[in-house]
C-alpha positions in Angstrom: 144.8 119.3 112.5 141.8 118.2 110.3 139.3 115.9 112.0 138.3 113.1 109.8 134.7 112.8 108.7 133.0 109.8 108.0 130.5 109.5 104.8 126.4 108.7 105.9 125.6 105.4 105.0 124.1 104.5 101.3 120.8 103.3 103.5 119.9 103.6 106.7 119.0 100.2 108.5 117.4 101.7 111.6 115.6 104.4 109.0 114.6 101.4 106.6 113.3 99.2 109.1 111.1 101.7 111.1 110.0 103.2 107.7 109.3 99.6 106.7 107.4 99.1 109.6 105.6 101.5 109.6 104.1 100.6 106.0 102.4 97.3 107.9 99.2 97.8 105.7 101.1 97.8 102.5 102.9 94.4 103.1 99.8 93.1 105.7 97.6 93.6 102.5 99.9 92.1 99.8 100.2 88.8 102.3 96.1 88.9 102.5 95.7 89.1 98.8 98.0 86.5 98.4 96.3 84.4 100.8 92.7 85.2 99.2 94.4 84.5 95.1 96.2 81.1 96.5 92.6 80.6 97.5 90.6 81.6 94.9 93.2 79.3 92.5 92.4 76.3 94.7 88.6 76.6 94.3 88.1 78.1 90.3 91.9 76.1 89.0 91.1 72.8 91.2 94.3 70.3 90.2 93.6 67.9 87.7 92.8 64.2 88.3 96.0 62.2 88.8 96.5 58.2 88.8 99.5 56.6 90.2 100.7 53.4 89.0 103.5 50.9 90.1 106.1 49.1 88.1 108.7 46.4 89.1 111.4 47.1 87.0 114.2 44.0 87.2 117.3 45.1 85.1 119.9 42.5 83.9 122.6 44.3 85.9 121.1 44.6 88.9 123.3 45.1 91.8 122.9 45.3 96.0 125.9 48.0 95.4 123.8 49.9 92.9 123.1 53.6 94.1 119.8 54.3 91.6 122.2 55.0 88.5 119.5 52.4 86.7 116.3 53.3 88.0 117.3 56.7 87.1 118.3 55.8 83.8 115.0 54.4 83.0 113.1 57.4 84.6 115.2 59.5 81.8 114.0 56.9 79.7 110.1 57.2 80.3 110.3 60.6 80.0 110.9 60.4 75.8 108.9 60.4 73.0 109.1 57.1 72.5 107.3 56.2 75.1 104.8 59.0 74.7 103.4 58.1 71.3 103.9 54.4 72.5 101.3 55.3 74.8 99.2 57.3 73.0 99.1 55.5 70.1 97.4 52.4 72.2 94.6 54.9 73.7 94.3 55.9 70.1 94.5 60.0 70.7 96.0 62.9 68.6 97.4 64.4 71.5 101.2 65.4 70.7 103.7 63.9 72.4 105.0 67.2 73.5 102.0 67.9 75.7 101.5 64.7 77.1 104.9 64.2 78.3 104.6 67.5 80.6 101.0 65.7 82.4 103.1 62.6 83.4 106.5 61.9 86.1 108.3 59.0 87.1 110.0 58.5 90.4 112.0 56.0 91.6 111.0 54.2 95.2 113.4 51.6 95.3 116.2 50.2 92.7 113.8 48.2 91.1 109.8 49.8 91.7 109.0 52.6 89.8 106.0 55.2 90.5 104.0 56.9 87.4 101.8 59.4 88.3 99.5 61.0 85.6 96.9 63.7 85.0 93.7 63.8 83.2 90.8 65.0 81.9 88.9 62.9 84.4 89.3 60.3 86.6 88.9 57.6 83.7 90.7 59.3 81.7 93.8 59.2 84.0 93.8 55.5 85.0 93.4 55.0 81.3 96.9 56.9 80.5 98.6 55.7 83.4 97.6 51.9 81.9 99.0 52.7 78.9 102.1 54.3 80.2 103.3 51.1 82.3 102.8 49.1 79.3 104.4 51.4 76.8 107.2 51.2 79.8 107.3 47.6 80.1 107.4 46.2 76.6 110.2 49.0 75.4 112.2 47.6 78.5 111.5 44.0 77.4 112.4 44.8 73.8 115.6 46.4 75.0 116.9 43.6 76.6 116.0 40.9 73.9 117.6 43.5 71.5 120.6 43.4 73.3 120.7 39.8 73.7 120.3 39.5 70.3 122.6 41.4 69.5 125.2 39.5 71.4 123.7 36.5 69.4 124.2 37.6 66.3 127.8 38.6 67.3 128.5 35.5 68.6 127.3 33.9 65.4 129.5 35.8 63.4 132.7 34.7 65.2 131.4 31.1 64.5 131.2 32.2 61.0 134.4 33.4 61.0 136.2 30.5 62.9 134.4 28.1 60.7 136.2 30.0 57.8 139.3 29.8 59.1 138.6 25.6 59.8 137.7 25.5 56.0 141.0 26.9 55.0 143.4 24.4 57.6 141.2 21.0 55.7 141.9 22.7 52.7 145.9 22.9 53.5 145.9 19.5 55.3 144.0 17.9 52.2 146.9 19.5 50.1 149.4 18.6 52.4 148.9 15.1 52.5 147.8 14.4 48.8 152.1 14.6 48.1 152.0 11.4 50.3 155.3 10.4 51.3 156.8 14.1 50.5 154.2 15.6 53.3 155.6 16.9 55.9 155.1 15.4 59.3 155.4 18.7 61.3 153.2 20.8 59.0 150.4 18.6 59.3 151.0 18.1 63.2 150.2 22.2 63.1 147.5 21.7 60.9 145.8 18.9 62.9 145.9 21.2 66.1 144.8 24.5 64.4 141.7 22.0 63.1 141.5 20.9 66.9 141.0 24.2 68.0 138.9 25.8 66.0 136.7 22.7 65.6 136.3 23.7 70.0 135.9 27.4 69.0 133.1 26.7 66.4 131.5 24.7 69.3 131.4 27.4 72.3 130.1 29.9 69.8 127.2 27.6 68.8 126.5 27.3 72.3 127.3 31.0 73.6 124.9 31.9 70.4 121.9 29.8 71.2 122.1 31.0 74.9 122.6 34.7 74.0 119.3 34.2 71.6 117.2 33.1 74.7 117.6 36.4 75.9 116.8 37.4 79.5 113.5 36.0 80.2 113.2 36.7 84.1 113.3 39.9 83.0 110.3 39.6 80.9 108.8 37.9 83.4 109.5 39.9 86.3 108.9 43.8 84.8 105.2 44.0 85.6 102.9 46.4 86.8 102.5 45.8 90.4 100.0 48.7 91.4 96.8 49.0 89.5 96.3 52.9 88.5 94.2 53.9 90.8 93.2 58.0 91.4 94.9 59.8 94.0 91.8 61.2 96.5 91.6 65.2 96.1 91.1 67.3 99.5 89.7 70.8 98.5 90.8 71.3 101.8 94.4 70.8 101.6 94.3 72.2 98.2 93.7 75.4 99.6 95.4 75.6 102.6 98.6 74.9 100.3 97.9 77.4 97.4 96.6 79.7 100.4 100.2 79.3 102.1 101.9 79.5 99.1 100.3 82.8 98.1 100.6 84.3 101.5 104.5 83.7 102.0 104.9 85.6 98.1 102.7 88.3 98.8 104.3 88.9 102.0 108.1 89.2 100.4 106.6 91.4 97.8 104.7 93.5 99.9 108.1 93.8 102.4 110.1 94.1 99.0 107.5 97.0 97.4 107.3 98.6 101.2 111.7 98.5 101.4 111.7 100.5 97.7 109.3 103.1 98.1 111.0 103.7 101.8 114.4 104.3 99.9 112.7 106.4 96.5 110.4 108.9 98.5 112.8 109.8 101.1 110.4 110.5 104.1 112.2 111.4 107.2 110.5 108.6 110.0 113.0 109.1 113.0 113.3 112.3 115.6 116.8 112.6 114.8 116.3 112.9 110.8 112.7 115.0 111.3 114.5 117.4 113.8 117.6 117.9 111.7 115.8 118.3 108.9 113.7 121.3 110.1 116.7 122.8 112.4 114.2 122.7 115.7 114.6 120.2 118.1 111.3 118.2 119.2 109.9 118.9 122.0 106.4 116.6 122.4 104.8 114.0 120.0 101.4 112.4 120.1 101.2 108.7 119.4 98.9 107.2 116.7 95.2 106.5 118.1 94.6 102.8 118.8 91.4 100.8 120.0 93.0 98.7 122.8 94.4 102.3 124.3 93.4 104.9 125.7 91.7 108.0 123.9 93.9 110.1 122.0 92.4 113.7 123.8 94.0 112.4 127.1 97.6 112.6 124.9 96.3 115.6 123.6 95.7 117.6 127.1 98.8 116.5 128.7 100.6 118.1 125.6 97.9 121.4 125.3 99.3 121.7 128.8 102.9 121.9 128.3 102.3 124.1 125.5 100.2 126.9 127.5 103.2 127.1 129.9 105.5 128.3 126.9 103.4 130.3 125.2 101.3 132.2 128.6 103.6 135.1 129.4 104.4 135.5 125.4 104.0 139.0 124.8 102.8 138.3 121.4 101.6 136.0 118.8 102.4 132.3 118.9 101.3 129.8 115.8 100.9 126.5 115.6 101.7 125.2 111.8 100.5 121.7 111.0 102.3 119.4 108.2 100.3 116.4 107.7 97.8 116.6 110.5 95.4 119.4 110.4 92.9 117.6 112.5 95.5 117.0 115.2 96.6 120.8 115.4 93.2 121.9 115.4 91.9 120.0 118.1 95.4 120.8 119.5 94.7 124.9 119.4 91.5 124.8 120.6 92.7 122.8 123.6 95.2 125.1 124.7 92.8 128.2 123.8 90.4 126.5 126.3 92.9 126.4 128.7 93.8 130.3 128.5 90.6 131.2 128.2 89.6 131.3 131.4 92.7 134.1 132.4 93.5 135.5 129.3 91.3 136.9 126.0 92.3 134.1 123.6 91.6 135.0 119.5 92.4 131.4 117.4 93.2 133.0 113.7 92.0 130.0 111.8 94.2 129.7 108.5 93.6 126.0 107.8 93.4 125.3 104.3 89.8 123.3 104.7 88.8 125.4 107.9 89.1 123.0 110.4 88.7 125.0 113.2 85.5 126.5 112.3 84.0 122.8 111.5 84.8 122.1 114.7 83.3 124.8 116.7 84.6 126.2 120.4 83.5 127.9 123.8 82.2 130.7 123.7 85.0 132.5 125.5 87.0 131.7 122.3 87.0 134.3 119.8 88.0 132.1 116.1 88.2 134.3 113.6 89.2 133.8 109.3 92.6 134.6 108.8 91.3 137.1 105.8 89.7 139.0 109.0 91.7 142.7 109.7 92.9 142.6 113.4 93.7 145.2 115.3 97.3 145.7 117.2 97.1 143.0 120.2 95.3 144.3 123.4 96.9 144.1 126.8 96.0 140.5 128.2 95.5 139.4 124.5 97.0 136.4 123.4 96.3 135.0 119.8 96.9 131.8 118.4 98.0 131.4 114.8 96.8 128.1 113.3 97.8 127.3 109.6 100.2 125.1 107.7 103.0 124.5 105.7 102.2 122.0 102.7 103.3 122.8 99.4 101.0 125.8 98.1 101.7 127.6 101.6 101.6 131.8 101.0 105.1 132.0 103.4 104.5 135.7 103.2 101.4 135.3 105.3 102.5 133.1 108.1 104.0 136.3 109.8 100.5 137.3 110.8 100.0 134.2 112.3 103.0 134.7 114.8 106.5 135.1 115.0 107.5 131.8 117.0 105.7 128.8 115.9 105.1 125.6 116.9 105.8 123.1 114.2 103.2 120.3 114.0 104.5 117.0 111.7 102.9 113.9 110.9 106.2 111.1 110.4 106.1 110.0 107.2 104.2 112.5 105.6 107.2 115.1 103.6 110.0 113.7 101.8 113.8 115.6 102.9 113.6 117.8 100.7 110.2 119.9 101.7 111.2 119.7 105.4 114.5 121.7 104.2 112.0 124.1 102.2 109.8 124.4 105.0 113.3 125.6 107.1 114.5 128.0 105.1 111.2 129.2 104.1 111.0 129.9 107.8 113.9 131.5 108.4 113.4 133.9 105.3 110.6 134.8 107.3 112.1 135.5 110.5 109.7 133.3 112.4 111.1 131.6 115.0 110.7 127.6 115.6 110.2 126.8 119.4 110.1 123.1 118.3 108.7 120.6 116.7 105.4 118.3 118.1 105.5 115.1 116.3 102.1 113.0 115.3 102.3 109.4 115.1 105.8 108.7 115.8 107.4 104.8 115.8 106.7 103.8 118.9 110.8 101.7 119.1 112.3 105.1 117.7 114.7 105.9 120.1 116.9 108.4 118.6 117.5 111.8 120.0 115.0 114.5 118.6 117.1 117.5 120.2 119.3 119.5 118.5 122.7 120.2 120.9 124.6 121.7 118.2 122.5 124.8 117.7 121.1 127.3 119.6 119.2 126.5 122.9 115.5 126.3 122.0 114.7 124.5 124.9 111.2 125.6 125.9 112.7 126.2 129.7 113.6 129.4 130.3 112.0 131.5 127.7 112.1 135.3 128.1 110.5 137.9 125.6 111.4 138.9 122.8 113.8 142.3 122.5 111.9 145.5 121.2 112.7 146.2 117.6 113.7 149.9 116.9 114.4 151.7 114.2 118.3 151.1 114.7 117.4 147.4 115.2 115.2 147.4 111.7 118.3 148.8 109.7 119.5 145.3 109.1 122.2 143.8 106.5 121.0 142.4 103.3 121.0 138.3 104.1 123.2 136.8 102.4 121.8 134.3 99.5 124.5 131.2 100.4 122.5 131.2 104.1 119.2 131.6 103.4 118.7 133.9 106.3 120.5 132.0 108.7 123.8 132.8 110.7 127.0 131.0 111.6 124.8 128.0 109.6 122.1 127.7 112.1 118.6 128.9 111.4 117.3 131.6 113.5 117.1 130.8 117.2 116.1 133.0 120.0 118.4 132.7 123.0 116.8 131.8 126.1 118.2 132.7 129.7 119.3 129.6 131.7 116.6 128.3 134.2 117.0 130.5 137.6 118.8 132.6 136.4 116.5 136.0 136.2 116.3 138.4 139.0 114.0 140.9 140.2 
């Protein structure tokens, strides 16, 4: 019976949000450097000078059941070239119509007022426009109308034309009809008479219908007026900025989230216990949070954790390390803490294999013996205990990391190696035979709540340690390792088994 496996996600929502988070300075500063450019375009770019104008716009079709289909219409209609070089050409400028159109915006306040608003060069310079724009407005809508009513004139005219045609030809028939005297015929001329009748009527409610039509609408050339002087909108500096401020704060916060979100996904940098722990195959054991003013100091963490570390490696018969990833500062502070705390029962030698030689900068007690690791040691004395300190960024001589000690203590900033060099720094490891008690992480998220302990492998707990079996010369004739397993066996890296608490007797 198989057992059905499940595919890991594409991405990671509790890994992308804590690696997000954790990139606060990125998006923090792309917010405050939007803030400070939406600032800096509000003092050097100040907005133009804008004038506002009002029309009262009356429309031959007006309506109380309009819904703005008009208004609209003649906003469409400001917005041409028409009215542009209208308007320009009274102010008597070569600026293209083109360009002047994008300065300029209509917007309807009611069905019948309009609002212009305008920018300029300067304040004189935008009432001036805005002027000129109203009355470029109001004499094409004037001219509109009395084109359209004369056009219905002159239509109206030509069906008088045509009925008075049409009268011409029935007095021609009826003269013809009743030149043959008594031979006419009484009900042809009957017809005739009331064809004349009517058209004779026609002929008169198109002279009438014509002359009104040619009047033309004059309430609305009467009523479409400017109603609002131009007059310039007041600018606040102020409220200039605070906008173009807010503006460029919200877009440089979704690009910094955005720009943090990608790199999260493309680097690959392990941020949870679960991920860091699998990743190296040693389950984590301690972490040290990230130093902050409003908390307390940092060497406080720092002891408590020194502590718990001289009870695992006290009765160690021989060499213990502590390998740093990311935080050389930390593990150096971090050795010469729990050397000071051995000192004063044990003979405590620091091998210092930092690549900057942090240890030495930093100086110790003077019942700590630090030495280089290019120094030649001795075999261990009875009540000896040295402590390895070096690292494991890329460069690392693996090779040399035995001298340092066989079990080692693996101390990893989050965030600092992608997947892939945590997996090196595993197999590099177990090539090496040196055994991982755990892991100490530096600077963890403080809402990561996954579990940093490995219950599939090996128990690496630090409870219960005993020492490690004698090697002989049967135990050094080993089988060649394998190159699918990269020195480990059964899949898991190389463990030491620990006896169960309580469980040793005298």
């Amino acid at each position: 019976m198989s057992t059905p496996t499940t595919s890991p996600p594409l991405v990671d929502l509790q890994r992308l949000v804590v690696a997000v988070r954790r990139k606060r300075r990125m998006w923090l500063a792309a917010a405050l450097i939007g803030l400070l450019g939406g600032l800096a375009v509000a003092v050097v770019m100040p907005a133009p000078p804008t004038a506002v104008t009002k029309l009262l716009v009356i429309h031959a079709d007006d309506s109380p059941t309009d819904s703005g289909t008009l208004m609209r219409t003649d906003i469409a209609v400001l917005g041409t070239t028409k009215i542009a070089d209208a308007a320009l050409k009274s102010l008597h400028s070569t600026e293209s119509a083109d360009d002047f159109m994008k300065k300029y915006q209509g917007l309807g306040l009611t069905n019948n007022v309009m609002q212009i608003s305008v920018q300029g060069t300067s304040a004189a310079d935008a009432t001036a426009k805005a002027k000129a724009l109203g009355d470029a407005f109001i004499a094409d809508h004037v001219q509109r109308n009395q084109a359209a009513a004369d056009a219905e004139s002159q239509a109206l005219v030509n069906q008088r034309n045509q009925a008075q045609a049409q009268l011409n030809q029935v007095d021609t028939q009826i003269a013809t009809e009743t030149a043959k005297g008594g031979k006419a015929n009484a009900t042809t001329l009957e017809t005739l008479y009331s064809q004349r009748a009517d058209l004779t009527s026609k002929i008169s409610d198109f002279n009438s219908q014509a002359q009104q039509a040619g009047i033309g609408s004059p309430q609305i050339a009467a009523g479409t007026q400017i109603v609002d002087a131009p007059q310039v909108l007041p600018h606040s500096l102020l409220k200039t900025a605070a906008t173009d401020g807010g503006i460029g704060l919200v877009l440089g916060f979704v690009i910094g989230l955005a720009l943090a979100a990608v790199t999260a996904i493309v680097r690959d940098r392990p941020v949870l216990r679960r991920e860091v722990a699998a990743n190296l195959g040693a389950s984590v054991i301690a972490q040290l949070p990230r130093r902050r003013f409003w908390r307390g100091k940092p060497a406080a963490a720092r002891k408590r954790l020194a502590a718990t570390l001289v009870r695992i490696v006290r009765e160690d018969a021989g060499s213990v390390s502590l390998l740093e990833l990311g935080a050389p500062r930390v593990t150096a502070r971090l050795a010469l803490d729990i050397a000071g705390e051995l000192a004063d029962t044990t003979a405590v030698v620091v091998i210092d294999d930092l690549p900057n030689q942090e240890l030495a900068a930093m100086g110790s007690a003077d019942k700590i013996r630090i030495t280089d690791s290019g120094a030649l040691l001795g075999p261990v004395q009875p009540g000896e205990l040295r402590l390895g300190v070096g690292s494991v960024r890329p460069g690392t001589a693996w090779t040399d990391l035995t001298h340092l000690g066989r079990e080692t203590v693996l101390v990893v900033r989050t965030g600092y190696a992608n997947t892939a060099w945590l997996h090196t720094v595993a197999r590099q490891l177990a090539d090496c035979d040196i055994t991982v008690i755990g892991v100490v992480l530096v600077d963890p998220d403080p809402k990561d709540s996954t579990d940093g302990t490995l219950w599939d492998n090996l128990h690496t707990a630090v409870r219960g340690r005993v020492a490690p079996p004698r090697r002989s010369d049967e135990t050094r004739k080993l089988p060649p390792v394998s190159v699918h397993t990269n020195g480990t066996k059964n899949g898991e890296l190389p463990t030491r088994r620990f006896a169960p608490v309580g469980s040793q007797e005298d």
